[in-house]
N, C-alpha and C positions, 0 to 999 in steps of 0.2 A: 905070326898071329898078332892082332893088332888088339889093342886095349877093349874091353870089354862094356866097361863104362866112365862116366868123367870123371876126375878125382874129387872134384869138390860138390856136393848137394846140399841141402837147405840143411841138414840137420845141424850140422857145424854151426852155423850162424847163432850169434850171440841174439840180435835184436829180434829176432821171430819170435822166439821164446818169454821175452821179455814184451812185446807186445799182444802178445795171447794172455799173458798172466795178467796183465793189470786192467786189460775190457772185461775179463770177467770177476774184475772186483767189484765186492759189494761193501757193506756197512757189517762193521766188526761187531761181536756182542758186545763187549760193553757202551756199546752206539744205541743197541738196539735195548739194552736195560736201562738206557735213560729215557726211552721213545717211551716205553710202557709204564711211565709213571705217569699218574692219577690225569695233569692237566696236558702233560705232551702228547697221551695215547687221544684226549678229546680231539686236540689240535687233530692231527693225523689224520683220526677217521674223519672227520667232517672239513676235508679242503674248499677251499673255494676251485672253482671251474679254473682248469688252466690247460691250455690248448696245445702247448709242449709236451704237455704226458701221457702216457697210455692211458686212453679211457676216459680224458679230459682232468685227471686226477682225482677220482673219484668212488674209485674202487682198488683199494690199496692193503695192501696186508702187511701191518705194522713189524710183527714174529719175523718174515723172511722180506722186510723190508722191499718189496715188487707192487707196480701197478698192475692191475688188469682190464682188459677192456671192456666187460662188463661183470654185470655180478655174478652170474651163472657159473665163468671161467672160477671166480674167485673163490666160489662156494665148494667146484672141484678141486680144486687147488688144496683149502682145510680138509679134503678127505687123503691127500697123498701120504706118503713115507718121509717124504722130505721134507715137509710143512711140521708134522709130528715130530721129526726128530727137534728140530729148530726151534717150535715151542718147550722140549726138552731141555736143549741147551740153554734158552734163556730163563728158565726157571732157577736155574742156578744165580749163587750170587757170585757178580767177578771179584777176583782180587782187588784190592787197592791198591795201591802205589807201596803205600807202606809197608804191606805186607808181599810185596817182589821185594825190599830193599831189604827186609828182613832173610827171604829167603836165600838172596847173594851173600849175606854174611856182610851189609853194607849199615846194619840198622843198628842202633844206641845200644852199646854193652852193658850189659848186664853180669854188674860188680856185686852184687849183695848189696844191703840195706847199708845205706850211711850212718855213721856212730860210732864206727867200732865196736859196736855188741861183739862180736865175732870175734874181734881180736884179745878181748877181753876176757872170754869165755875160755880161750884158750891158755890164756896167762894164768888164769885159774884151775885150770884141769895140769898143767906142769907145776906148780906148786904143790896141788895134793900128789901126784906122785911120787916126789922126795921126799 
């Protein structure tokens, strides 16, 4: 009886998987909580005409960062599951830098107050015990 099927299929392959992960990236949240500030959100909504983008760029949803080709699409789009969650997610505020370096245990120790209060208080508490 002779083999059944070939030994090697796509799954194996390293670059499919890596080529599928990175066409469907988009812009990270903290991309998108700089977009939604006061003058970057104007920018956005109001582009100029540009003939490379879906819709001539002109119908764009800031939240999930996507063009649409007209308004209608973009209007069902603010009614979905996906749209809601992602205004979700951005409502939140990201981390800063500082506060990941803090969380590795890579951020400024924290020794007590400088002066030696501390050590002094102590010198004083073994004296009254004798």
């Amino acid at each position: 009886m002779g083999r059944l099927r070939r030994s090697r299929t796509h799954h194996g392959i390293r670059d499919n998987s890596r080529k599928f992960r990175t066409r469907a990236y988009t812009k990270d949240l903290d991309q998108i909580h700089d977009d939604l500030k006061g003058e970057n959100f104007a920018k956005l909504k109001s582009q100029p005409i540009d003939a490379d983008k879906t819709g001539l760029g002109q119908h764009y949803c800031v939240h999930c960062a996507r063009y649409f080709p007209n308004d209608d699409q973009l209007q069902q789009h603010e009614k979905t599951k996906l749209h809601k969650r992602r205004v979700k997610k951005t409502l939140e505020e990201p981390y800063t830098q500082k506060e990941a370096d803090a969380a590795a245990g890579m951020g400024a120790a924290d020794n007590g107050k400088r002066g030696g209060s501390s050590h002094q208080s102590r010198n004083a508490e073994d004296v009254k015990m004798q």
